[in-house]
C-alpha positions as CSV (number, residue, x, y, z in Angstrom):
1,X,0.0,0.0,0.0
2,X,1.4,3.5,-0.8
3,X,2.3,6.1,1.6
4,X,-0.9,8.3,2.6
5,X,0.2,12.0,3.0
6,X,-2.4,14.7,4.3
7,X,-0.7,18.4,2.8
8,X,-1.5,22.0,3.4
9,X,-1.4,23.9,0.6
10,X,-1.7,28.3,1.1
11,X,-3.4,30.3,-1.8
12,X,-1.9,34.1,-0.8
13,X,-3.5,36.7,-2.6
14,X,-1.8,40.2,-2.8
15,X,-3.3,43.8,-3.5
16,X,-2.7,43.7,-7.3
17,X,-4.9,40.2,-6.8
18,X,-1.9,37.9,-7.4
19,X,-1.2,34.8,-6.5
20,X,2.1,33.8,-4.6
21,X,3.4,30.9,-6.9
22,X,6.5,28.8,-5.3
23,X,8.9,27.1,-7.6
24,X,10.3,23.2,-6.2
25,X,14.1,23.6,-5.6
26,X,16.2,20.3,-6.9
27,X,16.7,19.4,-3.3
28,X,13.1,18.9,-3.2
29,X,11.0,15.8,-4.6
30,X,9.3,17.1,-8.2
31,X,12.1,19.6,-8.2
32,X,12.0,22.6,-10.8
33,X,7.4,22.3,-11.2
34,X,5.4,25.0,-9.0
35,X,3.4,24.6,-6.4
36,X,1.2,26.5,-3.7
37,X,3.3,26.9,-0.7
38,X,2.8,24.4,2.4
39,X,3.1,21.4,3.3
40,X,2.5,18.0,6.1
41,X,-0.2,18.5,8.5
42,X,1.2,16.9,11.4
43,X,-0.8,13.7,14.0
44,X,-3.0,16.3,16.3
45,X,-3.0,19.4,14.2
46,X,-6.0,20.9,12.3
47,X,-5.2,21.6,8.6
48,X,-5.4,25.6,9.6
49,X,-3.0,25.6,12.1
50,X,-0.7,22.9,10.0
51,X,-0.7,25.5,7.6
52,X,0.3,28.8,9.3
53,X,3.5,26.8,11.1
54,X,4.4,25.4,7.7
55,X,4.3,28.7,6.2
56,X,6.3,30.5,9.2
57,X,8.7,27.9,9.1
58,X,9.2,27.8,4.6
59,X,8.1,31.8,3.7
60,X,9.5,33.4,7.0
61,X,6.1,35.1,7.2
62,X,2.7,34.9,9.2
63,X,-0.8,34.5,7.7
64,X,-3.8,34.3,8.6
65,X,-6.3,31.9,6.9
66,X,-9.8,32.4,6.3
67,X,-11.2,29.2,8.1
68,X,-12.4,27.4,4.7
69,X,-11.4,25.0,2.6
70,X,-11.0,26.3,-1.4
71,X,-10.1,22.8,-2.8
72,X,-9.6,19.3,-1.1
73,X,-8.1,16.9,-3.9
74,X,-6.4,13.5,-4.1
75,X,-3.9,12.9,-6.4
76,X,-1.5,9.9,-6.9
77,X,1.6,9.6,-7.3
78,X,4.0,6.3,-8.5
79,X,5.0,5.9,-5.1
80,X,2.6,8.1,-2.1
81,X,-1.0,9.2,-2.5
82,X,-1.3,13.2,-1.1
83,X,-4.4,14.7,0.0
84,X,-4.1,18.2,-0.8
85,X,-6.3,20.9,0.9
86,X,-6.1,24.2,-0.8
87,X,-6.7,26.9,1.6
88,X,-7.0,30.7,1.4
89,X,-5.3,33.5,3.6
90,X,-3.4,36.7,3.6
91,X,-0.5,37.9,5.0
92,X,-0.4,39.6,8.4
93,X,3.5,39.8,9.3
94,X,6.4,40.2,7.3
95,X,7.2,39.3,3.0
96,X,7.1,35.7,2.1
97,X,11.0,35.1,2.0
98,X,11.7,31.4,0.7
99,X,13.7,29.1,2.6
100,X,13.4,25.8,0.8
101,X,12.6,27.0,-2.8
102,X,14.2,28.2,-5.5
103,X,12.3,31.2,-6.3
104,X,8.9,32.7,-5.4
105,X,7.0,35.0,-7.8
106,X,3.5,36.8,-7.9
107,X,1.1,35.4,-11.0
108,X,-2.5,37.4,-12.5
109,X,-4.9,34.6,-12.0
110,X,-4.7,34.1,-16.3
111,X,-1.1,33.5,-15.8
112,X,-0.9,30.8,-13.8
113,X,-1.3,28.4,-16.6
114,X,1.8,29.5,-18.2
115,X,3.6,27.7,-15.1
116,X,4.8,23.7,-14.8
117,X,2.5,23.3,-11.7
118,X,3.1,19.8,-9.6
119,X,-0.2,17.0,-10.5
120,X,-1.4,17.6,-7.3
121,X,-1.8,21.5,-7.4
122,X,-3.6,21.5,-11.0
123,X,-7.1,21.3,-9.6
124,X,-7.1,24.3,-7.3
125,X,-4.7,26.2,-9.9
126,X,-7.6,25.6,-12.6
127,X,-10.4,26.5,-9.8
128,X,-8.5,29.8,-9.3
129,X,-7.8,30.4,-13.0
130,X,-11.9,29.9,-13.3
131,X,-13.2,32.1,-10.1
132,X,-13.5,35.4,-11.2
């Protein structure tokens, strides 16, 4: 049986409504495709506050999350399955700064198609490119 993997994923919108896209470094598994920024939501830890330590602790910045869920998909891969639970928020406390990836970069919503997202981010990355 593959590895089951519950993941956090943040959807940061700034004031010129972009998104914050974050690009795999070659350290990382998938490296050199984008993804939403997050990550493992940890045994006894809800999937909002899973994802406000794993931003603090990959962006160097604090958010706040709006307390819903924007897409919940399931995607697998040759060798896990991941569970990946799109949320909204903002930032409340300092500039996303990356500490495990290559490069971050703000996208228009009709931009984000021009990017080689990971298989498990397309379904909220084609939800956002579709909510006006």
């Amino acid at each position: 049986m593959k590895k089951q993997l519950k993941v956090v994923a943040d959807i940061i919108e700034n004031e010129q409504n972009e998104i914050l896209c974050a690009l795999r470094s070659t350290e990382m598994a998938m490296p050199n495709m984008w993804e939403l920024p997050g990550g493992k939501v940890e045994a006894n830890e809800d999937i909002f506050s899973a994802l406000e330590r794993e931003i603090d602790e990959e962006l160097n910045c604090k958010i706040e999350t709006f307390k819903e869920v924007f897409n919940d998909n399931t995607h697998e891969y040759d060798t896990f399955v991941i569970n990946l639970i799109s949320i909204k928020c903002r930032v409340v406390e300092g500039i996303p700064t990356p500490s495990e990836h290559s490069k971050l970069i703000w996208l228009k919503r009709e931009n984000l198609d021009s990017l080689k997202w990971a298989p498990a981010d397309i379904p909220a990355v084609k939800q956002l490119i579709e909510e006006k």
